[in-house]
C-alpha positions in Angstrom: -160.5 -130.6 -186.7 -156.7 -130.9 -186.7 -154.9 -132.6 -189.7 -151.7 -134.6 -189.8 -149.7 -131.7 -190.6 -150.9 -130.1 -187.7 -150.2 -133.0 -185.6 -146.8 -133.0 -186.7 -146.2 -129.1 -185.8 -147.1 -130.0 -182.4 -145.1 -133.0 -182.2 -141.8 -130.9 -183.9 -142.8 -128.3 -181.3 -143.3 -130.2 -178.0 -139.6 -132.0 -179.1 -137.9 -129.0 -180.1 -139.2 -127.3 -176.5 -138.1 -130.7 -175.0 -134.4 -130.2 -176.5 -134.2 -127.0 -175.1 -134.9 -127.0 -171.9 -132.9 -130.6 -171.9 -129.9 -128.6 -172.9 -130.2 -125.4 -170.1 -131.6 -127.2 -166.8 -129.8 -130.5 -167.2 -126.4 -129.1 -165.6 -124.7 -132.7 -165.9 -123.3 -133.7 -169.2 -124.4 -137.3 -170.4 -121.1 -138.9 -169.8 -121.0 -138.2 -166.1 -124.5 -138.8 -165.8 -124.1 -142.4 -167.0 -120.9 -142.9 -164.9 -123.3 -142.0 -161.5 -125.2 -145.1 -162.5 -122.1 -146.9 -163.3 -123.5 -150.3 -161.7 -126.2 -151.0 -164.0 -123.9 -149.6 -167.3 -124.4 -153.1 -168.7 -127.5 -152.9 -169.2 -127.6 -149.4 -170.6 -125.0 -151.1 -173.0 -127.0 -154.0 -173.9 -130.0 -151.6 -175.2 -127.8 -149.9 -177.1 -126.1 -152.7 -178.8 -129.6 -154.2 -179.3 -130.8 -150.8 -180.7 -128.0 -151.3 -183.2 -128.8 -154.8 -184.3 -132.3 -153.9 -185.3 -133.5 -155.6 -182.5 -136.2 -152.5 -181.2 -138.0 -154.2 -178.9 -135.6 -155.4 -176.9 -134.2 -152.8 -177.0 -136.8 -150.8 -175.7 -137.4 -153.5 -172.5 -134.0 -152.9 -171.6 -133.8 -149.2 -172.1 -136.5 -149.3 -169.4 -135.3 -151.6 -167.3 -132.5 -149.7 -167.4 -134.4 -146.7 -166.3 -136.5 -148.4 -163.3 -133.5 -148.9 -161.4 -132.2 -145.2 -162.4 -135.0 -142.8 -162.8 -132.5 -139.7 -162.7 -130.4 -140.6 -165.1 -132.0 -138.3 -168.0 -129.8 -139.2 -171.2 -131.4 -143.2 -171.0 -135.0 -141.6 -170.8 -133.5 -139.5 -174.1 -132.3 -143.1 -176.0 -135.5 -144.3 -175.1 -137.1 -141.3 -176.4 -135.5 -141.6 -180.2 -136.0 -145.5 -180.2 -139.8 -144.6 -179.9 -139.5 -141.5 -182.3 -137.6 -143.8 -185.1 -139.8 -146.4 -185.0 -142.8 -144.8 -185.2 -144.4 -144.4 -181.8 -144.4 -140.3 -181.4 -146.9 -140.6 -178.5 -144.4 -143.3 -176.4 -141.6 -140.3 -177.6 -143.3 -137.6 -176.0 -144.1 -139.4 -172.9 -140.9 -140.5 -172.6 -139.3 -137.1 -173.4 -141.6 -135.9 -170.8 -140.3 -138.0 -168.0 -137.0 -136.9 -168.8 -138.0 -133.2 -168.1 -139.0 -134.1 -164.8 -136.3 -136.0 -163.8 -133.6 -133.3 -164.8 -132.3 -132.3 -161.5 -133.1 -128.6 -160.3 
């Protein structure tokens, strides 16, 4: 039986796998990557502000909101990613950093 120290290897080692192959097969840098999905930058904006103000949880609805109407842009599925990761929900992290890995263009 595993034990929370354990658990928190994995986690450290699934992220630190996920931050590594984020940094060599994403070929885009963030900046340009947000600019391609320029027309919904407000909301992108808005999570981030929110995420500033303490305001998590809506920050998190419009991080994904964000990311329904751009599922390729793989820095927002990162944001989204930490919010989870900072407030507790690993699991929601690792999913999250997941999706980004599979949205990273080829």
């Amino acid at each position: 039986m595993e034990n929370k120290s354990d658990n928190k290897m994995i986690l450290m080692n699934c992220l630190i796998t996920f931050l590594l192959l984020f940094l060599f097969f994403c070929p885009l840098s963030w900046a340009q990557e947000l600019k391609l999905a320029g027309k919904h930058a407000k909301i992108f904006e808005r999570a981030i502000a929110l995420e500033k103000e303490g305001k998590t949880t809506d920050a998190a609805a419009e991080y994904r909101l964000y990311l329904k109407k751009n599922k390729d842009v793989v820095p927002a599925y990162f944001y989204l990613g930490n919010l989870y990761w900072n407030t507790g929900f690993k699991d929601k992290a690792m999913e999250t950093y997941k999706e980004a890995a599979k949205a990273c263009p080829t």
